[in-house]
C-alpha positions in Angstrom: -17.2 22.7 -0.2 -15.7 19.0 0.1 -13.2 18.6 2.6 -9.9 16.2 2.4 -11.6 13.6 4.6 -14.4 13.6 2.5 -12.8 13.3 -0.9 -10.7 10.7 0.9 -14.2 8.5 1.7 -15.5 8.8 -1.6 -12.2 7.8 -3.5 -12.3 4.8 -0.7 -15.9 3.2 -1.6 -14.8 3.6 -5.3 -12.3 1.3 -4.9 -13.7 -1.3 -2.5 -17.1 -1.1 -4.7 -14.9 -2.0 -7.8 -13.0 -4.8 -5.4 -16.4 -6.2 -4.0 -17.8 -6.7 -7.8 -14.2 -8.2 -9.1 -12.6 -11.3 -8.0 -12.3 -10.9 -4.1 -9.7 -11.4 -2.1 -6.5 -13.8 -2.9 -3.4 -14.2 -4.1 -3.5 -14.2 -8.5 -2.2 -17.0 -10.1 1.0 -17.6 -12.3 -1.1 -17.7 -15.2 -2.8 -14.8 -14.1 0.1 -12.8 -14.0 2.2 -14.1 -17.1 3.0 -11.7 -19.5 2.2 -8.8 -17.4 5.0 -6.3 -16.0 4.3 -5.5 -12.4 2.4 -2.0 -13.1 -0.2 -4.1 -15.2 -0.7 -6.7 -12.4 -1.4 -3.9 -10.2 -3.9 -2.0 -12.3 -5.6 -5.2 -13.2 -5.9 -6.1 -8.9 -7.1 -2.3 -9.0 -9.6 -2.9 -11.2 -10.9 -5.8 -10.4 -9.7 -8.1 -12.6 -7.2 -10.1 -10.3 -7.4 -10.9 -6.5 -6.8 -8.0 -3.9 -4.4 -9.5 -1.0 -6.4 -10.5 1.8 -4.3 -8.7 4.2 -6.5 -5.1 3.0 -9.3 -6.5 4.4 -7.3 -8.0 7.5 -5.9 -4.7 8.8 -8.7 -2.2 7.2 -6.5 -1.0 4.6 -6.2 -0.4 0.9 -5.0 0.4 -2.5 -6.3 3.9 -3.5 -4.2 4.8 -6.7 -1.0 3.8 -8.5 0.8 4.8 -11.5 4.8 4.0 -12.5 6.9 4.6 -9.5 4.1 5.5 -7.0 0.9 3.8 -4.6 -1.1 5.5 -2.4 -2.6 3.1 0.2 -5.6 4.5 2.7 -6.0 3.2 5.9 -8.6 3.4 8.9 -6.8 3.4 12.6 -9.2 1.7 14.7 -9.2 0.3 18.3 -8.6 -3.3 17.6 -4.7 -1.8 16.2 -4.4 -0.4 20.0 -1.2 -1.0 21.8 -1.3 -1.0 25.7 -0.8 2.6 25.7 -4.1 3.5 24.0 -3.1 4.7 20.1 -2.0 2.5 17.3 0.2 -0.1 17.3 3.5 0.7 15.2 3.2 -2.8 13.6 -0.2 -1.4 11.8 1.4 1.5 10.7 4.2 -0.8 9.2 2.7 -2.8 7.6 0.7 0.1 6.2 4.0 1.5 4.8 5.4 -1.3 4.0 2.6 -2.5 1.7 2.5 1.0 -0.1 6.4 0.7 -1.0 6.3 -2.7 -1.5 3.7 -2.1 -4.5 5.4 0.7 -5.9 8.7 -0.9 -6.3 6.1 -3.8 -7.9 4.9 -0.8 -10.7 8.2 -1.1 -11.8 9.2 -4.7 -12.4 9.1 -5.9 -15.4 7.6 -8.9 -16.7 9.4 -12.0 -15.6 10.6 -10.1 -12.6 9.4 -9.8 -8.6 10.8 -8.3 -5.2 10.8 -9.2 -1.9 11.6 -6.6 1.4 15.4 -6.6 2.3 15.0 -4.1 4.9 12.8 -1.7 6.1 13.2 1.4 8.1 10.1 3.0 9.9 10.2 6.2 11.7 7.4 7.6 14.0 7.0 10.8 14.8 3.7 10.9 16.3 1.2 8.9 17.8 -1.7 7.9 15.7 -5.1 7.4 17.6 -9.0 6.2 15.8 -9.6 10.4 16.4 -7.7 10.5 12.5 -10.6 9.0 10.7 -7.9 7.7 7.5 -4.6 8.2 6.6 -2.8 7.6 3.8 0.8 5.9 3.1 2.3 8.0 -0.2 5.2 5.5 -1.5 7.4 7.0 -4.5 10.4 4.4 -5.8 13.9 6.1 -5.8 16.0 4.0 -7.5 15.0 0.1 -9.8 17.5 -1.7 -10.7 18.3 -5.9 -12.0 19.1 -6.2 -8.1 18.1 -4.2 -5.9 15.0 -1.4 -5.5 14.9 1.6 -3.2 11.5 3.6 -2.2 10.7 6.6 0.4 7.6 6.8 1.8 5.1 8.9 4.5 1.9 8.5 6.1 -0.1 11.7 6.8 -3.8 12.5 8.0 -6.7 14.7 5.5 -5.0 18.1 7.2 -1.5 17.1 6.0 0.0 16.2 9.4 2.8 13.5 9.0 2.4 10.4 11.5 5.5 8.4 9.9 8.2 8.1 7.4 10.2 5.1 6.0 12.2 3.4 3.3 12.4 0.0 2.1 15.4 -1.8 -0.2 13.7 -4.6 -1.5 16.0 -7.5 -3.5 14.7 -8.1 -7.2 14.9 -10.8 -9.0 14.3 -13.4 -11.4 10.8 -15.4 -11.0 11.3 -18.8 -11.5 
């Protein structure tokens, strides 16, 4: 019988197998991008087709599936994210978070139109430590509109147990 962690692995080298054969790391170009709502720009980065953001590879995390309204982002805790204390550093798990909501408030914009963070709101609730082999950030957008963009999301280990929680309102706007 497979196990969470395992089917966790194996959706993991999917994914960085189809980003290692596509077009690395970097940040897509306006051309790239034209014509495309933000849910096509994300499959296409998903599959291959345009640059992954470098920051994945910078703080061992990544995309693991999207659709409308939702990323899932998988992450390895690992002792170069220690804080003085010995387990993660909260600024690894937010950016974790923050990179999940962030892209699923980008499934939703529509062509012509981009985001930024306004504000986001991380809760802890327990320590995270390199024992928790991967954990994923679960983002799900509450609310689009022509301004502003609301999400929720948590991070949680294989056996369910929830490290964090936290919701972004992200401005959106025109791109120019």
């Amino acid at each position: 019988m497979t196990t969470v962690l395992e089917t966790w692995m194996a959706e993991e080298a999917q994914v960085m197998a189809i980003l290692a054969a596509g077009q690395g790391e970097g940040v897509a170009t306006r051309e790239q991008i034209s014509g495309k709502t933000g849910l096509e720009t994300m499959q296409a980065i998903l599959r291959g087709e345009l640059p992954s953001a470098p920051i994945g590879n910078t703080m061992n995390f990544c995309l693991i599936h999207l659709e409308e309204g939702k990323t899932i982002f998988q992450g390895a805790p690992k002792p170069a994210f220690f804080n003085p204390l010995g387990t993660i550093h909260g600024g690894w798990i937010a950016t974790l978070l923050d990179s999940a909501l962030g892209c699923a408030v980008h499934t939703k914009m529509p062509v012509g139109r981009a985001y930024t963070t306004a504000e986001l709101s991380v809760n802890m609730v327990r320590a995270l430590s390199p024992k928790v082999e991967r954990v994923r950030a679960i983002a799900n957008v509450l609310h689009c509109g022509r301004q502003l963009a609301t999400a929720e999301a948590k991070l949680v280990g294989p056996d369910g147990t929830l490290y964090a929680h936290a919701t972004t309102t992200c401005l959106v706007f025109e791109m120019k």
